[in-house]
Every structure is written in C-alpha cells, then in structure tokens.
Backbone bond lengths (Angstrom), bond angles and torsions (degrees), N, CA, C in turn:
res aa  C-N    CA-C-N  psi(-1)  N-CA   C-N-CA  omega(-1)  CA-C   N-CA-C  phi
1 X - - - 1.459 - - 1.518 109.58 -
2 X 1.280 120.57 132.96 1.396 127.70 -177.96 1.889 112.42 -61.34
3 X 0.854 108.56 167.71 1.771 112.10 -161.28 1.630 93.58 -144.41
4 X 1.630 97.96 106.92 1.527 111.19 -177.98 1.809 93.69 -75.30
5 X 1.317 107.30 131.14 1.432 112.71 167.62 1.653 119.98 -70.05
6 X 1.178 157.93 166.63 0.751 170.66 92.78 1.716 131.31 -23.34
7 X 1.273 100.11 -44.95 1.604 105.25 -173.17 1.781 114.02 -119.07
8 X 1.526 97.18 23.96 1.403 104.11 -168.23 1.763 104.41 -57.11
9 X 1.235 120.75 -53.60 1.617 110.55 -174.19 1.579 116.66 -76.22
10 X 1.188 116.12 10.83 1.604 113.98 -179.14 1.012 111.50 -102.36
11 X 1.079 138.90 -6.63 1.687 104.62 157.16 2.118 88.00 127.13
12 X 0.913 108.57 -3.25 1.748 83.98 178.70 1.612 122.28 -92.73
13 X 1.162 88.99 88.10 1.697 96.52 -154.44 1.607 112.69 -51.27
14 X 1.592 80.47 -141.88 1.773 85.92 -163.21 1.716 113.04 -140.29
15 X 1.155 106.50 -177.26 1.340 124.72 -170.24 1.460 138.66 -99.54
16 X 1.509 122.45 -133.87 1.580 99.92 -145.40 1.393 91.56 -123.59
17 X 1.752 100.36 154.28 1.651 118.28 148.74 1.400 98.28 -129.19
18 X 1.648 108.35 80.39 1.320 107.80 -158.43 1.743 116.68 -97.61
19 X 0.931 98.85 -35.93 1.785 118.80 178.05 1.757 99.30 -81.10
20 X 1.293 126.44 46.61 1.040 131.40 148.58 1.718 152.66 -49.98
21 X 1.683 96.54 -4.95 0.832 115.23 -170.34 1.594 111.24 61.12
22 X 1.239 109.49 63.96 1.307 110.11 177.20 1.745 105.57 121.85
23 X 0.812 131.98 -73.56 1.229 150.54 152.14 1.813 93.69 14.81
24 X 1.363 99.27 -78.16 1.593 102.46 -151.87 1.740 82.25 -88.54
25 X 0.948 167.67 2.52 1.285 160.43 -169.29 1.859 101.62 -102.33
26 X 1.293 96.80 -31.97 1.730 99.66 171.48 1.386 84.71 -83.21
27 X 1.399 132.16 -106.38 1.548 121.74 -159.25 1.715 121.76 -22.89
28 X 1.228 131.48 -32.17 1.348 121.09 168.47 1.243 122.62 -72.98
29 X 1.850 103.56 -6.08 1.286 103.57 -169.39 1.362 114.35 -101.68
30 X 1.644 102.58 -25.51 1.258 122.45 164.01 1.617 107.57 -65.58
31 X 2.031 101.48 -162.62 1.745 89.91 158.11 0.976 127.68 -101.61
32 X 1.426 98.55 178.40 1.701 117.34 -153.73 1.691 89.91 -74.30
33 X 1.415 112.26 152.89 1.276 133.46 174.85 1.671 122.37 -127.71
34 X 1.112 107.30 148.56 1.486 101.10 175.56 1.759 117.75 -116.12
35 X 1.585 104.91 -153.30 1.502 106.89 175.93 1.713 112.10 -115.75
36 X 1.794 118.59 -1.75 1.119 129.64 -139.86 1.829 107.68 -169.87
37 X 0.982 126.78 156.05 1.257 154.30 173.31 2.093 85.12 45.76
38 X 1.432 83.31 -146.19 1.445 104.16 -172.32 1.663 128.80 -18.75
39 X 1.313 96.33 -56.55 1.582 114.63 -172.04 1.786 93.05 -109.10
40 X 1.096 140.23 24.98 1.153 161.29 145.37 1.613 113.61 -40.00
41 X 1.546 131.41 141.19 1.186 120.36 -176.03 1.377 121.93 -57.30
42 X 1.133 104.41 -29.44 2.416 94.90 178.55 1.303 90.55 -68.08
43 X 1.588 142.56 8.56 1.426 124.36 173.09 1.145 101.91 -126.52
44 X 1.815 150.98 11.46 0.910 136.94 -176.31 1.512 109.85 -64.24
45 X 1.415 130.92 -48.54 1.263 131.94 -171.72 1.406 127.46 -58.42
46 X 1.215 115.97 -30.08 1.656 140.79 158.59 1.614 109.06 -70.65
47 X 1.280 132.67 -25.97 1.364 135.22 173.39 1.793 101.17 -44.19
48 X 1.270 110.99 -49.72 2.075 104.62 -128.61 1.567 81.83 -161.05
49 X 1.578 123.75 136.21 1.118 115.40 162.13 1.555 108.77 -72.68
50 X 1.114 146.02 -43.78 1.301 118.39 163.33 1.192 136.72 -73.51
51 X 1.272 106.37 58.56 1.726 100.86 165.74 2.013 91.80 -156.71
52 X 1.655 109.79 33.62 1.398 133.38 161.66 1.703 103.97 -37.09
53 X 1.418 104.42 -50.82 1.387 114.69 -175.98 1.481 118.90 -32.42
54 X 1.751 81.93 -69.99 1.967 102.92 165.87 1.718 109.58 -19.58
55 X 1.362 123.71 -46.87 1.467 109.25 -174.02 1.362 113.07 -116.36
56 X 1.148 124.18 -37.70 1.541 134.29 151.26 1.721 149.36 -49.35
57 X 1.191 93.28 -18.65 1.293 109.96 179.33 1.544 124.24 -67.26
58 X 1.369 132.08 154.41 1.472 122.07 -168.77 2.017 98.33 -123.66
59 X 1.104 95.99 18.48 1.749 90.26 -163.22 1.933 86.76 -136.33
60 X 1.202 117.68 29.53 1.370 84.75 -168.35 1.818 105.50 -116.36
61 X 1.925 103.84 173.99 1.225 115.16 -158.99 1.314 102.06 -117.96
62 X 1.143 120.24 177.42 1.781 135.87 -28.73 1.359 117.07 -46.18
63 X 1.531 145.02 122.52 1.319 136.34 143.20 1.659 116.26 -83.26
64 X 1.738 94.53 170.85 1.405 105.26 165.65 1.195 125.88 -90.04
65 X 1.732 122.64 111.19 1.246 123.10 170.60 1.408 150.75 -75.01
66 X 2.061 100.00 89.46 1.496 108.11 -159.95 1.087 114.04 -94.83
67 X 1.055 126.19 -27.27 1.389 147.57 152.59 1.487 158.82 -113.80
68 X 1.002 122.45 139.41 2.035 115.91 -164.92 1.518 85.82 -137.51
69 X 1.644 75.87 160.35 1.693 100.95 167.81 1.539 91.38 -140.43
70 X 1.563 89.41 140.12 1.214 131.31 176.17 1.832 114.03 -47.00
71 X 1.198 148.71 126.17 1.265 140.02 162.62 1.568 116.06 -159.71
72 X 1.039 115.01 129.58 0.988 113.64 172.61 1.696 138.25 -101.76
73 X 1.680 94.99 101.09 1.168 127.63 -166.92 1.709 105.15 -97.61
74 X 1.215 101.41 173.46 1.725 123.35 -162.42 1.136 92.60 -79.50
75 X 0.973 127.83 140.08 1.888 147.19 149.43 1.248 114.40 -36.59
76 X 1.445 121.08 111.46 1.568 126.09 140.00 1.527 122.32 -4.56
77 X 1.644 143.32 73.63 0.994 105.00 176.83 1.568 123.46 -117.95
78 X 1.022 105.48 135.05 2.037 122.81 -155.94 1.485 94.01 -96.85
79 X 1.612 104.14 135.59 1.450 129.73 166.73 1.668 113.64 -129.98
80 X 1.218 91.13 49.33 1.770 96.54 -167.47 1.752 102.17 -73.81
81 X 1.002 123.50 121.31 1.591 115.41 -171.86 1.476 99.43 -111.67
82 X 1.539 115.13 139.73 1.493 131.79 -152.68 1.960 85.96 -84.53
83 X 1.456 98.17 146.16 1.710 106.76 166.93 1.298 99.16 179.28
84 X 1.282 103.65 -143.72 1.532 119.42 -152.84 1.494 97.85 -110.97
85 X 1.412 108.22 121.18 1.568 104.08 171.83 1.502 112.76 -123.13
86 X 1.092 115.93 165.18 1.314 128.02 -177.77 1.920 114.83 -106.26
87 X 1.539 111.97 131.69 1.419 94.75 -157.77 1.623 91.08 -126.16
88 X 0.815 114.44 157.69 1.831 123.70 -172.50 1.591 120.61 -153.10
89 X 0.808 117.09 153.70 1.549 123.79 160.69 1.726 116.29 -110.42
90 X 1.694 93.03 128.19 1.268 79.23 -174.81 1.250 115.09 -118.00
91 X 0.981 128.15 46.33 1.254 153.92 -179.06 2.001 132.44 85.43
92 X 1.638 89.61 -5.52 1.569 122.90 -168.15 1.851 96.58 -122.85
93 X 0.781 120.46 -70.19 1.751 107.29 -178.81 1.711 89.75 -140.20
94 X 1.077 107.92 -158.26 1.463 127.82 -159.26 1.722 98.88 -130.65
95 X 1.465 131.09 126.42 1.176 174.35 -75.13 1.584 100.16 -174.97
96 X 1.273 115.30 142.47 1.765 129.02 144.98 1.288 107.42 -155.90
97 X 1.150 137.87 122.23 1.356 144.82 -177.67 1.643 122.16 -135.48
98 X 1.536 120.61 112.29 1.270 121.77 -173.96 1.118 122.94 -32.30
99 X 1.812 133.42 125.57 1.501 126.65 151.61 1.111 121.66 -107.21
100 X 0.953 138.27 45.22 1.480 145.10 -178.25 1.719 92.74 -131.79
101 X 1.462 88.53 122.54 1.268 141.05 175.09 1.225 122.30 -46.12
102 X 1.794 152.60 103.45 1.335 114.75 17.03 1.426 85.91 -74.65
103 X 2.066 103.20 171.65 1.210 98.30 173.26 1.395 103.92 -87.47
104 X 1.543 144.83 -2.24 1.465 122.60 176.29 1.441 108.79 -100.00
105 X 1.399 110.65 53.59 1.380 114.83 160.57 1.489 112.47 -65.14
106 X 1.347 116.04 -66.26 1.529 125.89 -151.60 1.564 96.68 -84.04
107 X 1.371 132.38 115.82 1.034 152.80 162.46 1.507 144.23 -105.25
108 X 1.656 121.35 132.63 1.870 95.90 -179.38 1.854 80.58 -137.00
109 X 1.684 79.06 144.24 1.799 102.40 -178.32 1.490 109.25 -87.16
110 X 1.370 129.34 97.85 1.795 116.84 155.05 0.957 133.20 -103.15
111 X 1.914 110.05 116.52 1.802 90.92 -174.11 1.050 114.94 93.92
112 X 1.549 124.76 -10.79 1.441 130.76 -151.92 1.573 140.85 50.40
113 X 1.410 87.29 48.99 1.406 116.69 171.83 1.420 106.96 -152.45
114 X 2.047 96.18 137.99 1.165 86.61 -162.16 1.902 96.66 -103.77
115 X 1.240 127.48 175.80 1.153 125.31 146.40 1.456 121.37 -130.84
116 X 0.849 138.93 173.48 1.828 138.35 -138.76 1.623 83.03 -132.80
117 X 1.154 91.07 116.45 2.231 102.58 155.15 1.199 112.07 -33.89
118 X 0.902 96.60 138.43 1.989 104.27 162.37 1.557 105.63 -138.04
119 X 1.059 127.15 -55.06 1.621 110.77 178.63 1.728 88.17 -169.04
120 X 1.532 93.73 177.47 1.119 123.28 153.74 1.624 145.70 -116.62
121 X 1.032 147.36 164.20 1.437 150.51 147.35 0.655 156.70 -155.29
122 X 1.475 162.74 -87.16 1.695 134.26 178.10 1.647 105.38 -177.35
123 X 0.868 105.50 164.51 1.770 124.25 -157.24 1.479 97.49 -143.98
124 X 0.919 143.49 140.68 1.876 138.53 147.67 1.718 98.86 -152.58
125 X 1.652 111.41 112.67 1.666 131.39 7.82 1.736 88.41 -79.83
126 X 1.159 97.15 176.36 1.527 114.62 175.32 1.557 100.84 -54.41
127 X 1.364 99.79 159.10 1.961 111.22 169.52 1.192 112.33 -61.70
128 X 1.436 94.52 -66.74 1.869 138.10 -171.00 1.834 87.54 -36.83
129 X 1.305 137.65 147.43 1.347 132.76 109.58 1.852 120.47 -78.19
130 X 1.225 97.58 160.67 1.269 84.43 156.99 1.536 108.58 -137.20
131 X 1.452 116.86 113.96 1.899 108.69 -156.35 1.537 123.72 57.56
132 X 1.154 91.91 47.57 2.010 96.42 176.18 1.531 119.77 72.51
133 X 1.239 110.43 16.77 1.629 129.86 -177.54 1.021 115.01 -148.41
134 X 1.944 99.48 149.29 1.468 114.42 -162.09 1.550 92.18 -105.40
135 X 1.519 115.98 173.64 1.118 142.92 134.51 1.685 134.92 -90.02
136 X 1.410 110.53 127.51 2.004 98.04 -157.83 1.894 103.31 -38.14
137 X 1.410 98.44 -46.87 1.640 86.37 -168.79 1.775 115.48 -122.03
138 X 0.950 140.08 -170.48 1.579 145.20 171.96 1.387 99.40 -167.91
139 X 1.684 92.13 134.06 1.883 95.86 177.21 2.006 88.49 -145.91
140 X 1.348 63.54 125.93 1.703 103.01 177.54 1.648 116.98 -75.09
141 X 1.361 127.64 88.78 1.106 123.47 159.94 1.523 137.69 -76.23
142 X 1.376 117.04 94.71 1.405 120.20 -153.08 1.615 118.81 -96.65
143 X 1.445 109.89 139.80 1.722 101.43 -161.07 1.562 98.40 -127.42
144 X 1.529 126.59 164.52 1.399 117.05 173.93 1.710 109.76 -160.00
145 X 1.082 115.71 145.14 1.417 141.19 -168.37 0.917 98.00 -73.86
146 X 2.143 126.67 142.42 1.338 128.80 148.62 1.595 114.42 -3.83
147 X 1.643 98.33 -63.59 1.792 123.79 -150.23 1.967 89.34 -85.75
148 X 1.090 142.21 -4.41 1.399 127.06 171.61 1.007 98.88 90.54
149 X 1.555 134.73 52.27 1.588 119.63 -179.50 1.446 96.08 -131.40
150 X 1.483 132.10 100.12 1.304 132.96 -129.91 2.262 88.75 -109.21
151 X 1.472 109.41 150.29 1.289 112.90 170.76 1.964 98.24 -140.63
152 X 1.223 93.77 130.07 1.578 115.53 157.66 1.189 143.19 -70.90
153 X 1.048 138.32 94.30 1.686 121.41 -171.26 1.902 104.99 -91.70
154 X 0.991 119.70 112.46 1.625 127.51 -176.69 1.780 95.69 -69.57
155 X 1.159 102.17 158.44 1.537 112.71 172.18 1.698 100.26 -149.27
156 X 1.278 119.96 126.10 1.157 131.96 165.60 1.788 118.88 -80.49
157 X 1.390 118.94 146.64 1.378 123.27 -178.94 1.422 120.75 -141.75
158 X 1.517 116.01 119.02 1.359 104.34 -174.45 2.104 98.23 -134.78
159 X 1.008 79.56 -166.80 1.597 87.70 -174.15 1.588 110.28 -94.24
160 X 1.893 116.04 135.57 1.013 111.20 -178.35 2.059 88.79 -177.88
161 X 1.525 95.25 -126.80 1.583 102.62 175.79 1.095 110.88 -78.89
162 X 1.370 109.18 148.47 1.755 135.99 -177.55 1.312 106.00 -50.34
163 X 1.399 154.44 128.08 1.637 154.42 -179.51 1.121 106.14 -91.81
164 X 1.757 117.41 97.29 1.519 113.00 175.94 1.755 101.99 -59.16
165 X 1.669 124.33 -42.89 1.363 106.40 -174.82 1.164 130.67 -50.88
166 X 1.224 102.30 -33.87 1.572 120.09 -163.74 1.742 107.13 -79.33
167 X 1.268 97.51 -22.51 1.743 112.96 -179.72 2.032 112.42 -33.91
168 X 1.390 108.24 -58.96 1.293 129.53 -161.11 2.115 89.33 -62.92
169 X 0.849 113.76 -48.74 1.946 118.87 -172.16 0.886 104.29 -61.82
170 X 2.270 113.79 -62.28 1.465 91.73 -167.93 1.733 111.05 -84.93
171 X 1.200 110.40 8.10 1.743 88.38 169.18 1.411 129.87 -79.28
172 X 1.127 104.36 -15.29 1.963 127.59 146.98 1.060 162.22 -35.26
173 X 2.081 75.39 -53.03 1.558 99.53 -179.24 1.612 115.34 -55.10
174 X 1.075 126.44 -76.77 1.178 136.41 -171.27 1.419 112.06 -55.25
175 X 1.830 150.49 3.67 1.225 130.50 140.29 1.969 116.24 -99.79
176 X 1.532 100.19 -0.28 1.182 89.38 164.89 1.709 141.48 -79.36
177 X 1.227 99.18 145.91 1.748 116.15 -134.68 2.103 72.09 -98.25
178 X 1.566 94.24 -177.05 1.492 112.71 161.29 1.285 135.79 -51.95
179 X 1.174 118.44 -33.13 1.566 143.95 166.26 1.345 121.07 -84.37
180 X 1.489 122.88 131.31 1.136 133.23 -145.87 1.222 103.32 -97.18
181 X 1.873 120.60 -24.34 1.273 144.52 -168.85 1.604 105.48 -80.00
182 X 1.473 115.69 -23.79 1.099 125.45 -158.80 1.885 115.21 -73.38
183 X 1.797 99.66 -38.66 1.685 122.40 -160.86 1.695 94.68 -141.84
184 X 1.455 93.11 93.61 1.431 110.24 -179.79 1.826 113.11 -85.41
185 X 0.922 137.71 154.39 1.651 126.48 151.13 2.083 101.15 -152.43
186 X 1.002 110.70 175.72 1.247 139.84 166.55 1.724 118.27 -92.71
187 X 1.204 115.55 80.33 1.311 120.58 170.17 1.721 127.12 -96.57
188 X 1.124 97.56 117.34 2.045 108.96 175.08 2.123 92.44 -82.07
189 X 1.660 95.72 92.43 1.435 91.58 171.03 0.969 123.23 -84.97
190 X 1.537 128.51 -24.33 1.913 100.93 153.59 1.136 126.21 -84.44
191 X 1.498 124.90 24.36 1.380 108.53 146.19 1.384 115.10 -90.42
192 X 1.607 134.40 33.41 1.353 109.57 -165.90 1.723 76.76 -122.40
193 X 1.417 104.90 -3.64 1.681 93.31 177.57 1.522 121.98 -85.34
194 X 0.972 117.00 170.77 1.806 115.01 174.56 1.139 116.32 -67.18
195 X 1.322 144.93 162.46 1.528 153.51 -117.18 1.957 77.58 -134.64
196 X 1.239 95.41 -61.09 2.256 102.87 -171.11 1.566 74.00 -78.48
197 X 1.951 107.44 116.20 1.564 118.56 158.62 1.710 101.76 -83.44
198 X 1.398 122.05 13.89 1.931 114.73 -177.48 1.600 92.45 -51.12
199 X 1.339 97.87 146.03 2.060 118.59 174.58 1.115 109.27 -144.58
200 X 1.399 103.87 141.85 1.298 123.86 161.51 1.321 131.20 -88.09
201 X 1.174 132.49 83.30 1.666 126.04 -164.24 1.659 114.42 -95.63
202 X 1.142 98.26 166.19 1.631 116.83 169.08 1.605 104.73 172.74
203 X 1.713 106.04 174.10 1.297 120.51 -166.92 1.477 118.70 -87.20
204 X 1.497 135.23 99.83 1.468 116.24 -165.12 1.401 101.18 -131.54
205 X 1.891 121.44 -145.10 1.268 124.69 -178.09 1.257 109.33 -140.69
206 X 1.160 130.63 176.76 1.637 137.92 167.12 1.585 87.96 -62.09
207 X 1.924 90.99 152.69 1.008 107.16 -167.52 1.526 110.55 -115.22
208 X 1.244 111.72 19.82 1.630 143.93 152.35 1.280 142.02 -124.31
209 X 1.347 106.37 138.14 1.770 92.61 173.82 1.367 131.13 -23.01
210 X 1.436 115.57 105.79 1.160 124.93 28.19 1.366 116.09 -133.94
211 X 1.043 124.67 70.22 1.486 149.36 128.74 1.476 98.74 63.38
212 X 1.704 116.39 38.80 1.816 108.04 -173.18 1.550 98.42 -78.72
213 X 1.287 115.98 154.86 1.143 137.54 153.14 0.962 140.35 -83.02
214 X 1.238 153.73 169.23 1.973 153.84 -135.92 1.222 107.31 47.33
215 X 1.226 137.81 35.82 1.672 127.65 138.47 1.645 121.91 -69.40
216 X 1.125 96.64 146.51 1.525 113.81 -150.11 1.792 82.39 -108.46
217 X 1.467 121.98 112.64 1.439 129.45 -158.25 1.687 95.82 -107.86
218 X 0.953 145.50 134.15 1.258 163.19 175.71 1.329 127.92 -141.52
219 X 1.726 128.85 100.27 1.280 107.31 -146.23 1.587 75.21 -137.65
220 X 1.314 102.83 149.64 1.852 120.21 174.01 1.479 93.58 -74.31
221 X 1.716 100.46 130.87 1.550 109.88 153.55 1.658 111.67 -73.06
222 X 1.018 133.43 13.11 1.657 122.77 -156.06 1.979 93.96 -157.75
223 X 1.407 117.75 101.89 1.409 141.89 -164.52 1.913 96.96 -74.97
224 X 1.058 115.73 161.98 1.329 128.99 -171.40 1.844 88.85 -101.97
225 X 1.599 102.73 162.78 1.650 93.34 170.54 1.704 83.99 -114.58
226 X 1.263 100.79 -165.09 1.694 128.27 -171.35 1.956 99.54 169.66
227 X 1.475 86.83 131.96 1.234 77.77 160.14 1.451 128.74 -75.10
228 X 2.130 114.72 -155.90 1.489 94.26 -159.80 1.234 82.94 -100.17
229 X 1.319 154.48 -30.78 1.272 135.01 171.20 1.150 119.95 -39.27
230 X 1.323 125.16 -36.66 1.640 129.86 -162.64 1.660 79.28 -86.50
231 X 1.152 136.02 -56.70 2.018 129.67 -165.30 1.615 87.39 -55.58
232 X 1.258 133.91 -38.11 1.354 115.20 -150.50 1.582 94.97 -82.43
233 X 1.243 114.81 -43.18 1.711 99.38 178.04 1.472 139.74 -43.49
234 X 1.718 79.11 -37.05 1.679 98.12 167.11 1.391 114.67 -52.23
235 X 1.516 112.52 -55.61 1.646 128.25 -175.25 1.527 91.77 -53.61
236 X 1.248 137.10 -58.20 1.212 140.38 -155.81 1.686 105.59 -53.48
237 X 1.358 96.48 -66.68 1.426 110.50 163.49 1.310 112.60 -10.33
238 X 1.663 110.04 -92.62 1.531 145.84 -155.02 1.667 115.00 -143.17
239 X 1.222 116.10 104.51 1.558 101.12 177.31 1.576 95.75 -130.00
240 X 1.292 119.76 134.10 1.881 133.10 -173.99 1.146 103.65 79.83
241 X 1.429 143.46 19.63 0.910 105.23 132.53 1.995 150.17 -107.44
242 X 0.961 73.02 90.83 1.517 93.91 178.73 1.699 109.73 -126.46
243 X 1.454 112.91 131.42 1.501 133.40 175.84 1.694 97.61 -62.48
244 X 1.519 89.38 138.21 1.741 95.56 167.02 1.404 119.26 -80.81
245 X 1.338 118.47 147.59 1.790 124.04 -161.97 1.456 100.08 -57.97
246 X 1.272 119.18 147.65 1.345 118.76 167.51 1.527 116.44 -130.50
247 X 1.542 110.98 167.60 1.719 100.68 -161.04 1.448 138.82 -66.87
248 X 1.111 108.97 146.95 1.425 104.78 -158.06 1.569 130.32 -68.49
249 X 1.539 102.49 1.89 1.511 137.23 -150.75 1.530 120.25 -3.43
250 X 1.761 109.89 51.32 1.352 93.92 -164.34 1.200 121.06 91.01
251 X 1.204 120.05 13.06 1.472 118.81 179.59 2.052 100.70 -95.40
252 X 1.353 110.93 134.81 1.476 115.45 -175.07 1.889 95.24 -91.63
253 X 1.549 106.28 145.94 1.856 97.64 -172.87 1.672 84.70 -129.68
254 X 1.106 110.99 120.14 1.656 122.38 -168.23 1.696 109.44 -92.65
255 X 1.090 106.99 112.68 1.894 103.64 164.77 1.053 100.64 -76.23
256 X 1.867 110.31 139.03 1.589 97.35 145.46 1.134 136.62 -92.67
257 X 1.209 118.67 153.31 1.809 124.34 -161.58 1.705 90.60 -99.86
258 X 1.138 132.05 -23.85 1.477 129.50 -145.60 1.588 103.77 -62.18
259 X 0.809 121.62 118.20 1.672 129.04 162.86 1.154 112.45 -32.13
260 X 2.214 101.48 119.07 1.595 97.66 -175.35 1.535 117.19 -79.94
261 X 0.862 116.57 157.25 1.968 96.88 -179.88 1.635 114.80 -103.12
C-alpha cells in the first residue's frame, strides 16, 4: 500500500545514485551536500558549479507519477547473476555492489542495449510518487554502458510478507562500514526484483549531486513486499533521504503494454 508522505514539500530532501562510477567520486570531490537545511537540496545548485544541474536542469528526477501513455516497447531483459557482493554505507544510503568476477557479468538489455549492474541503493520514503504518494522505501538498481550512458531500474517497497531474498542485505545493513570489502553477503539479485517486470519509463537525471541528465528511468509498476521489521531496518539505516519530485516539464512517462511472455 502506498504511504502518503507528510513532509513531501518541505525541504527534507533526498538521496543517492552515488556509486556511479564516477558520479559520487566527483561529488565527494566537489562539496559536501546534504538531505536538509543549508546544503540541503533547494541549495544543491548554489553549492558547486558542477552540480548547476541540481537547479537548472529541464530533465530532472524524481517526478510525480500522474500519468503514462501506453506503448508498446521491448521487454526488460535481466541477466543479473547471483554472487558475492559487497555492501557499504556511504554516508547517504547504504550500497551492495557485485564482487564476483568478471565484473560485466550481471547485465539488463533496454531497447537493445545492454548495460552491466553496478550496484544498488535505497531511498526511504521513495523518490518516485506515484499520484501524490510515496512508498516507505525505493531502491534504485543502477546499470551503465561501455560509453557511460547509465539506466536505472526503480523498485518499489511496501509492507506485506517477510523477503527471504532480501534477507542476506538487510541483515548487514546496519554494521556495514564505508568499505565494501568490509560486509560481504551472497545476493540472488533477480530475485530481489518483482516477478510482473511491467515499467514505467521516461528520460531523467541522478538524483544527486550532480544532478546530470540522460538517465534512462525504468520503474516497476508492481512493488516488492517485506515485512515491517525488514521496512524498519531500512528506516533505521536511512530515513529522508530522498530528493523532492521536481517538474515534469513535458516529459512523456511510457507504460509498457507489450505482452509479458
């Protein structure tokens, strides 16, 4: 069940697509940013000339999802191969990123292009609305091309049955340190996805400094459950940070209609 926010227009922003391969290595390198007050997202763009985007930008994410159009586009297709990942906090949400060897094993095809996994991480409440409502959590599975042309797969989370997949991460979450080497587990990452692959796509940006644009947004119509112990760890974790939605300027967000097989 969706989870109406409370503090959505005030200002307690939001969080990371941080392990970008680059991405968060410029922002740490740049300045430091927060989720709240000063260095808070209505101030990211004034922080750092590169992260201009943050306030300037015409493509950028999280929006609210009030509307789709129908199209029928190519299937999601995921080669995520189960191993050993390494999970971290990086000071903004909490991290899992494949170590098992090569690293462009784990793959998802869009469009017919593929991009190679790199990690995931977490949002609480979700970024995404969907109709002026949150979900307690959203975890961002982020993928990227030879050429740097990065695509997201969104995952929605609400309250229901306990997630044996999900079991191995969050029992983690909370002693994992900065180092990825540090809090090892064994994760089956397409089982932590939804069974209905239906998506919602459109064209957006990282949803952190520095706020680039051409991410290729792909978000499940159909939310994972967890119980509430397993949501509360998350909260424990990280709770606000998530960026407030920003405008949609004309951007079209496409369901696919295509017959699942």
């Amino acid at each position: 069940m969706i989870k109406k926010s409370s503090n959505l227009r005030f200002g307690i922003a939001a969080a990371a697509i941080l392990a970008l391969a680059g991405a968060a290595t410029a922002a740490s390198a740049a300045a430091s940013w927060t989720y709240s007050g000063p260095t808070g997202a209505n101030h990211w763009g004034s922080l750092d000339a590169a992260y201009a985007k943050c306030a300037d930008g015409s493509a950028q994410t999280p929006i609210d999802i009030v509307k789709t159009k129908g199209k029928d586009l190519k299937n999601l297709s995921f080669n995520y191969v189960a191993g050993e990942a390494g999970i971290f906090n990086n000071g903004h949400t909490v991290e899992a990123e494949p170590l098992t060897a090569p690293a462009n094993t784990s793959a998802v095809t869009i469009d017919g292009t593929a991009y190679t996994f790199a990690q995931f991480h977490f949002h609480a409440p979700s970024e995404h609305e969907v109709n002026g409502m949150h979900y307690p959590v959203e975890v961002h599975f982020v993928n990227k091309t030879a050429d740097g042309k990065l695509a997201v797969v969104g995952v929605f989370i609400k309250r229901g049955a306990e997630n044996a997949a999900w079991k191995p991460f969050i029992d983690n979450m909370l002693k994992a340190d900065a180092s990825a080497e540090n809090t090892k587990a064994e994760l089956d990452w397409s089982a932590m996805l939804p069974a209905n692959k239906t998506t919602m796509r459109y064209t957006g940006s990282l949803t952190t400094p520095p706020c680039t644009e051409g991410v290729a947004w792909n978000i499940f119509t159909t939310p994972i459950e967890m119980s509430a112990a397993q949501i509360n760890t998350f909260l424990e974790a990280y709770s606000g940070n998530n960026r407030p939605v920003q405008p949609t300027n004309g951007r079209v967000v496409y369901l696919d209609t295509t017959p699942k097989k």
